[in-house]
C-alpha positions in Angstrom: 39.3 36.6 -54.6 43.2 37.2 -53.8 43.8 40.3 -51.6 47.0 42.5 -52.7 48.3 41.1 -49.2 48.1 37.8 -50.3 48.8 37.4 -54.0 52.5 36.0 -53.8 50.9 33.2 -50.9 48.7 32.4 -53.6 51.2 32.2 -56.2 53.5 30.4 -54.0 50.6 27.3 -53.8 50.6 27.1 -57.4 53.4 24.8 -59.3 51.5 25.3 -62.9 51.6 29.0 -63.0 51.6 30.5 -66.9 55.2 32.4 -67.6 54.9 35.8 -68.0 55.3 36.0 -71.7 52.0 33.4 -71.9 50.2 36.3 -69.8 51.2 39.4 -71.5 52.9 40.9 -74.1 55.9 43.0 -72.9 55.2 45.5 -76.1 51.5 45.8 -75.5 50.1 48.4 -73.5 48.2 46.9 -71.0 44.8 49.3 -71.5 44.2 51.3 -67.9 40.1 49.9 -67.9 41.5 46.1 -68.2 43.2 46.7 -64.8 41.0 49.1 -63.2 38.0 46.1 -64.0 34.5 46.7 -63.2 34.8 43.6 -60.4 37.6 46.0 -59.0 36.3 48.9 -58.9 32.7 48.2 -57.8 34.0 45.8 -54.6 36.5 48.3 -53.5 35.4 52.1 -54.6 31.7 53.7 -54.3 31.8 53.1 -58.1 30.4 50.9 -60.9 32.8 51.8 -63.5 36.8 53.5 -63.4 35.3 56.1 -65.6 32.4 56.6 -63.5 35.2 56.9 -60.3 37.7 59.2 -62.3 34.5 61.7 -63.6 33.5 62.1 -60.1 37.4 62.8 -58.5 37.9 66.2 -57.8 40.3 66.6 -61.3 39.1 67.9 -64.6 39.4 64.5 -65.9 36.4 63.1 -67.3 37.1 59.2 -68.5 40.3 57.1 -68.5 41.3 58.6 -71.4 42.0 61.5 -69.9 43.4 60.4 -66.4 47.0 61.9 -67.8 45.5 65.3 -67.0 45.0 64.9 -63.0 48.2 65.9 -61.5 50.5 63.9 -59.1 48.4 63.9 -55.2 45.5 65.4 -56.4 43.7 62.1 -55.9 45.1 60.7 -52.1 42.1 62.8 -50.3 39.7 62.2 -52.7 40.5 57.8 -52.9 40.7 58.1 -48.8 37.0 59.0 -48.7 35.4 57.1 -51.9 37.7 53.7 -51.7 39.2 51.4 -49.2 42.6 52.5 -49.7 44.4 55.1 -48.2 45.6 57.0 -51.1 46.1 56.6 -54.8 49.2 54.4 -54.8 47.8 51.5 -52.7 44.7 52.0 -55.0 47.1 51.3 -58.0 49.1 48.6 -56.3 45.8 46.7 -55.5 44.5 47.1 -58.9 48.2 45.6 -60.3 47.8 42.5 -57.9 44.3 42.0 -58.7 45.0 41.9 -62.7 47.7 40.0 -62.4 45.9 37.4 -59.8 43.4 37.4 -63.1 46.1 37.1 -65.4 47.3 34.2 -63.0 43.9 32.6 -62.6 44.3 33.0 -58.8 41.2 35.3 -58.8 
């Protein structure tokens, strides 16, 4: 699997990559769970699901519908102890790389 650390190396190797608009579309929503996969989540986090990680954060949150209710920080401390990353933007930014190295087919 391509590491967040290594995902433009990869991409680099690779003279048939797709063109963005053959990967997404810019007016579609990219859904929060498609990101946050279960293949993410469960090699990284103490979790099996991004729900099952966001109802067990320290926030009122519940589901990943409702992650627009945990306020900016609250989550550093609690993604320190439960996932490799050191606080909730790396956490994010590894999830980006790893959809997109999906996306890519470089996963």
């Amino acid at each position: 699997m391509v590491l967040e650390t290594n995902l433009e190396d990869a991409t680099a190797k690779r003279d048939d990559l797709p063109s963005a608009e053959d990967v997404y579309d810019r007016d579609k929503e990219i859904p929060l769970a498609e990101v946050f996969d279960e293949d993410f989540i469960g090699e990284r986090t103490d979790f099996e699901s991004f729900d099952e990680l966001i109802a067990a954060s320290p926030s009122d949150a519940g589901s990943t519908v409702e992650l627009e209710t945990v306020t900016d920080g609250e989550w550093d401390e609690f993604v320190a102890t439960r996932t490799e990353f050191a606080d909730e933007e790396a956490l994010v930014m590894a999830a980006r790389d790893h959809w997109v190295a999906k996306k890519l087919d470089l996963a």
